[in-house]
N, C-alpha and C positions, 0 to 999 in steps of 0.2 A: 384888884382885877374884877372885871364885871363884862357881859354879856355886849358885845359889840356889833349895834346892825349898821350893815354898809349899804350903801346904795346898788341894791342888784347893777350886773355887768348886762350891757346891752339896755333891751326895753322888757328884758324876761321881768312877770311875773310870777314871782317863788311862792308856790302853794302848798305852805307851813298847813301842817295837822294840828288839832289843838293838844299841848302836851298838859297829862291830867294826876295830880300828885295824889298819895291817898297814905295812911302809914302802911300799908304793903310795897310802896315801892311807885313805879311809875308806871302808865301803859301809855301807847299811841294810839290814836285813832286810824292811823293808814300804816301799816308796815311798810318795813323796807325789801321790797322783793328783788331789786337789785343793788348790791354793796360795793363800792370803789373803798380801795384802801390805800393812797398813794403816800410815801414813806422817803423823804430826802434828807438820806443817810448826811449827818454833818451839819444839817443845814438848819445853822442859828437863825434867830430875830436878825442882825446883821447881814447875814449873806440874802435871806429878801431882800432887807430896807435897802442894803447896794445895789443889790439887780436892778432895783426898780429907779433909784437914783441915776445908775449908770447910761439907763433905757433914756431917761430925759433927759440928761447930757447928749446924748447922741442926737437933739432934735434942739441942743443948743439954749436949754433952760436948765433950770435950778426948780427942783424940784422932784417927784416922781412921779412914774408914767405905769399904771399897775399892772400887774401880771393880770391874768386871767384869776386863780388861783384867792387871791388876796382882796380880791372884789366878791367873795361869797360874803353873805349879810352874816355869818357868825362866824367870830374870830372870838379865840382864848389863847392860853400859855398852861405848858405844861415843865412840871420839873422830870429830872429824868436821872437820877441818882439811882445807883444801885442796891443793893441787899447788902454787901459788905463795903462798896464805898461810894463817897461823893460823888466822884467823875466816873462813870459809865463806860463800859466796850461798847462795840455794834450789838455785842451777841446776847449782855444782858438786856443793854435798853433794846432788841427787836423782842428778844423774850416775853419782855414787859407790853411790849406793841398788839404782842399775838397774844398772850394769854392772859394778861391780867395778874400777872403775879413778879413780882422782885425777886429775882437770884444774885449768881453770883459773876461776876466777871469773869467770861468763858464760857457759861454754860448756854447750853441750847437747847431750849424746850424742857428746861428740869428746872425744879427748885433751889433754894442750897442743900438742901437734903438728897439730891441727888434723883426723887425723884417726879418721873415723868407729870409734866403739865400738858393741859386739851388747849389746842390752840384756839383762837374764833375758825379759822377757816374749817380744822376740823368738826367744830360744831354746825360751820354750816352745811360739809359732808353729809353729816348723821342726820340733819335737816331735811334732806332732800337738796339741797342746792347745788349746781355745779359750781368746781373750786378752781379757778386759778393764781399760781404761785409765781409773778415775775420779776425781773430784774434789769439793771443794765450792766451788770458784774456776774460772776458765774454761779450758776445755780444752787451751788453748794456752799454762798459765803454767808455769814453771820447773818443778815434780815431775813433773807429770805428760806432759811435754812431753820430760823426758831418758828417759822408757821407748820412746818411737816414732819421736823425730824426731834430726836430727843438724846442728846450726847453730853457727854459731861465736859469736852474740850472743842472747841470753838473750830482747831488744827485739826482735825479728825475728818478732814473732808473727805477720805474715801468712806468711811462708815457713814458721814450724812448721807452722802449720797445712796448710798445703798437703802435709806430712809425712805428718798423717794418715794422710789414704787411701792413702798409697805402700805406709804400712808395714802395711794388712790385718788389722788386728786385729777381733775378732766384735762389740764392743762398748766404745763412749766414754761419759762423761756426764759435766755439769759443768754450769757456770750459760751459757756462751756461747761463741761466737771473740770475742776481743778487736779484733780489725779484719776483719769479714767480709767487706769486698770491698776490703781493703786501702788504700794509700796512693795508688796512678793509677788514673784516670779507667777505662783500660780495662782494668783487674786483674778476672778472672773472678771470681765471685762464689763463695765458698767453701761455703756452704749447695750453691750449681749442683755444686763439685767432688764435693764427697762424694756429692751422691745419684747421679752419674755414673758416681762408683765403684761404686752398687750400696747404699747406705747409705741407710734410711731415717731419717728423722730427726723427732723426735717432741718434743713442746713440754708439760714437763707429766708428773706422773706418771698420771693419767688416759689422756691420749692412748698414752701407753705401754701400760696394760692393754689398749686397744684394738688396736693392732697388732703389741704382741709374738710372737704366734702367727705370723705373716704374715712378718714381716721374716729375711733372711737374714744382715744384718749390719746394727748400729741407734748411733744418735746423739740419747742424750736430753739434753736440755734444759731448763732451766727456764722457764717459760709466757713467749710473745712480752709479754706486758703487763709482766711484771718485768723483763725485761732494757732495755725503752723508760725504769726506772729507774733500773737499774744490771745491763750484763751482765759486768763484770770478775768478780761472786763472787756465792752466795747469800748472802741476809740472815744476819745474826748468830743464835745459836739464840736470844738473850735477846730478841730484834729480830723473832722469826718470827709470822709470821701463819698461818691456817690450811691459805689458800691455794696456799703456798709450797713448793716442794722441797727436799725435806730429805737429807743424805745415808743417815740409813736408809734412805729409800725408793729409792735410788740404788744404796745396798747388795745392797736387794732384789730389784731389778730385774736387777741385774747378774747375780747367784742364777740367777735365773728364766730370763733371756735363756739364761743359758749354757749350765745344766744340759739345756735343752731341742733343745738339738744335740753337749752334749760326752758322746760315748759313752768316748771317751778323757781327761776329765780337763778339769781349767780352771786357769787364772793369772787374779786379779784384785787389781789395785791400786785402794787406796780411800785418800784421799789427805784429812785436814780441816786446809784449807788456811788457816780464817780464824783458828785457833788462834795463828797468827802474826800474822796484820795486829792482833788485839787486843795481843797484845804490842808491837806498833809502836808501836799507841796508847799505850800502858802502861794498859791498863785491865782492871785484875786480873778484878771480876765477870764482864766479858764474855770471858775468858778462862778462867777456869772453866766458867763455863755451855758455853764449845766442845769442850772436853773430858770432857766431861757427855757431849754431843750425839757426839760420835765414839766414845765410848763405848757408845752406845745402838747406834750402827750396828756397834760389835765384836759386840755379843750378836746381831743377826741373822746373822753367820758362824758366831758360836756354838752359833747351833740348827743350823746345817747338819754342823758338827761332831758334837753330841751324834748327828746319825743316820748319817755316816759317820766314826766316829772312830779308826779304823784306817789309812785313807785321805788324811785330813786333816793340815793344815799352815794353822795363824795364827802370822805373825810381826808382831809389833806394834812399831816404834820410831819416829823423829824425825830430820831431817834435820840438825839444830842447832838451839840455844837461841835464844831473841829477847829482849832487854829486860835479861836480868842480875837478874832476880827474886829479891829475897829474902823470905823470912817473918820477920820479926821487925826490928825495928829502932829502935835506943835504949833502950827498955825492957826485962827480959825478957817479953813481952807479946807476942800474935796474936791477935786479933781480927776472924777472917772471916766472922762473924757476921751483923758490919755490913754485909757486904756483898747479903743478903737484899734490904735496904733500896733497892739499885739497879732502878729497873725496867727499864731500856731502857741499851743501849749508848750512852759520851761523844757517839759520831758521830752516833746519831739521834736524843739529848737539844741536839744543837748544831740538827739541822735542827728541831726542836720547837719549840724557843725559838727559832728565826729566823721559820719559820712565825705565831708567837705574836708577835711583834714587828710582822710584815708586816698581820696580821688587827689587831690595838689600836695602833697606832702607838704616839705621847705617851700614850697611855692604858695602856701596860704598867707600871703602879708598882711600885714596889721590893718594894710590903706582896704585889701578886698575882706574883711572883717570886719571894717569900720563900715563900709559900702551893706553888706551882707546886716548888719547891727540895725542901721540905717532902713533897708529895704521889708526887714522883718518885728521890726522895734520902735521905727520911726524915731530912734535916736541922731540927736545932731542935729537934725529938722524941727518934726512936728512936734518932737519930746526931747527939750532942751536940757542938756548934762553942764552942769560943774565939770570946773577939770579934776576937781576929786574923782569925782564918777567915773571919768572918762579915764582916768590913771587906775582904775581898779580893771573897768575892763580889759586896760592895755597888758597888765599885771595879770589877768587869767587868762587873756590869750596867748602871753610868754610864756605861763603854767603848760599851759594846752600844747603848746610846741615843744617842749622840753619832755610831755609826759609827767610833769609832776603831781603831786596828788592835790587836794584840793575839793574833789567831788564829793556833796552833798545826798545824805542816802534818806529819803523818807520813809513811811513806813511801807509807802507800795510806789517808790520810782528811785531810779540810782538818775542822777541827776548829775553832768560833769559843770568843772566851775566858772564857767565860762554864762552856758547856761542859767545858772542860779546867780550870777552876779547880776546878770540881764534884767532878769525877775525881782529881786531886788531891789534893784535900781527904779524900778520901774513902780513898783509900789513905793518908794520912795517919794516919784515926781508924784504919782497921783496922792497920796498923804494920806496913805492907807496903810495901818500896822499891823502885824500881826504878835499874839502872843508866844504862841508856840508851836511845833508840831504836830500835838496830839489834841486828846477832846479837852473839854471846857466842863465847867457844870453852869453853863448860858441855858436860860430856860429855851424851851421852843414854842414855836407857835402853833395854833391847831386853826383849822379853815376846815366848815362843813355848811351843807348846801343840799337840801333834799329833805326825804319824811324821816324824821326823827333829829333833822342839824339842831335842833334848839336845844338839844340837851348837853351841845356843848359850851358850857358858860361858865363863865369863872375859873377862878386857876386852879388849876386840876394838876393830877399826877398822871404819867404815862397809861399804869398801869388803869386807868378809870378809861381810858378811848376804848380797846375792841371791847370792856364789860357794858359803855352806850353803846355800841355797835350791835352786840348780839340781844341787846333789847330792844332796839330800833327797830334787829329784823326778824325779832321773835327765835330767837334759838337757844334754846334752853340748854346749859351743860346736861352730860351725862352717862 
């Protein structure tokens, strides 16, 4: 492994500091007065090299087509094993992300010894900087939860949350809490804790424009009508509606909120957290399209860059791999083409067809299923089945009328079998495998871009990213 310069994105000229070794350690010649921290839970060396593969398939070449992201002039690879094993949770590899230190699978913000670690954000706190903590999953899950809080079980989402507000940070956002007034009867109500602390909290990026001005420290959310759906995470981006919070907007706000009280600098972690639950699923399209979508929210960092780029610091990487992803398999042949063809993510193609089930009862036939397959799959047309294939699906839509079991559970979607045969099949025709449903020990990649990127080189451990980060931007533990 060795230090990788890419040809800057655009016609930017990247105005690198000269970085000066000495045996004390390292210093920079410009700090970093503002820090991007963006973190794509799951998201291996492979689930890039496919996005970007997929990207120029769509444009009818072979080849790729690069993210925004993957075009910084330094790229590295990180390992991301934990304190007591190989393959990594969220919550020790975000551990490792935030503080520099290896625990245990499960813990958050703590050592194996159980005790409390300083995350970077907090150090950027005691710094004087303004902090924000975001996500595209609820504010209380594993990444986002080892920058603030300090628990010894990962499940303990009413107690992270209650972390929150201790730890004072300017600025959270995410789709929800996962238990807002927790497990007893008389557990205070954590919406009550926060705005107690001083925390306005706002539902919606609308209600955001509205009193960002006004608030002193803010907790956005996404709209009370989506989370009465689902508040553990936002919609998938293949999944989104218009209505929906997205994390650009998340991104931007965060921007917005900060810049507009940080005369000394900001920390913000931005965190696309569903990049992973799609690998759960093994559902390559929708796993693409997440990294499309976190993509989109690097280039709103990136305009703040192009206006302070002397200043600035993006460090882009992944907590661990999910699924064991490969491209290719059997043939020599890839085909992400096919996956255009997907409208909608396994999980809300399974609520589709349940819905569609529940509306026509006995009157759902194989022929408006195969039509339905066809319309949402481009099966039979654009993505050609075997009559194997086509005898499975027929085989789980009998299931599906019968009620028999069959349904596929990952570890964040109940998935019926109809739906995951779909998906399947479908990574099938593209020649796309997956290993399994949980993490990998697949290195990941690091991407940085600003005053202090060059200290990212060579292959590193997790826990070495926020310890260059808090020297890039001078913040000393303590």
């Amino acid at each position: 492994f060795f230090l990788m310069i890419r040809r800057p994105p655009r016609s930017t000229l990247f105005p690198y500091t000269t970085l000066f070794r000495s045996t004390s350690g390292m210093a920079y010649a410009q700090q970093a007065k503002y820090v991007f921290y963006f973190i794509g839970d799951g998201m291996g060396v492979n689930q890039v090299n496919g996005t970007e593969m997929y990207l120029a398939e769509q444009e009818g070449r072979i080849g790729v087509k690069p993210l925004l992201f993957t075009s910084f002039p330094v790229a590295s690879m990180a390992t991301t094993f934990s304190a007591t094993n190989s393959v990594t949770d969220s919550s020790a590899a975000g551990t490792a992300l935030a503080t520099g230190a290896k625990t245990y699978n499960g813990a958050i913000g703590m050592d194996d010894n159980k005790s409390v670690l300083q995350s970077v954000a907090e150090r950027a706190k005691k710094s004087g900087k303004k902090v924000g903590v975001t996500t595209s999953v609820s504010v209380d899950h594993a990444t986002p939860a080892a920058f603030y809080a300090h628990q010894p079980d990962r499940g303990m989402y009413y107690e992270i949350a209650l972390d929150l507000p201790k730890a004072g940070f300017d600025f959270y956002a995410g789709s929800d809490f996962m238990q807002p007034t927790g497990k007893k009867n008389d557990s205070p109500s954590l919406y009550d804790e926060c705005r107690q602390a001083g925390y306005t909290l706002v539902h919606g990026y609308k209600q955001f424009q509205k009193q960002a001005a006004k608030a002193q420290k803010m907790i956005l959310l996404q709209t009370e009508e989506a989370s009465k759906t689902d508040r553990a995470s936002l919609p998938y981006a293949i999944d989104r509606k218009k209505s929906d919070l997205t994390l650009q907007q998340i991104t931007r706000a965060g921007i917005k909120f900060l810049t507009q009280q940080a005369k000394n600098g900001f920390f913000l972690m931005v965190e696309g957290g569903k990049i992973d639950w799609a690998c759960h699923s093994n559902d390559a399209a929708t796993v693409f399209h997440e990294v499309i979508d976190m993509d989109q929210a690097i280039r709103v960092a990136y305009e703040f860059y192009e206006q302070h780029p002397d200043e600035t610091l993006i460090v882009v990487t992944a907590d661990h791999e999910t699924g064991g992803i490969s491209l290719g398999c059997g043939p020599y042949e890839l085909h992400t083409d096919l996956l255009r063809y997907q409208r909608m993510s396994a999980e809300a193609y399974g609520k589709h067809i349940k819905a569609l089930h529940e509306k026509l009862g006995n009157k759902l036939t194989w022929e408006k299923v195969q039509a339905d397959l066809k319309a949402n799959w481009g099966f039979g047309e654009s993505v050609k089945l075997s009559d194997t294939q086509t005898e499975r699906l027929h085989a789980a839509y009998e299931n599906l009328m019968k009620g028999s079991a069959g349904d596929k559970k990952s570890l964040y979607a109940h998935i019926d079998a109809l739906s995951d045969t779909a998906r399947a099949i479908m990574a099938e025709c593209a020649l796309i495998g997956w290993q399994s449903g949980g993490h990998s020990n697949g290195y990941v990649p690091v991407f940085a871009i600003g005053a202090g990127a060059e200290a990212f080189h060579g292959q590193m451990d997790n826990t070495q990213i926020p310890q260059i980060i808090a020297r890039a931007a001078g913040w000393q533990a303590r």
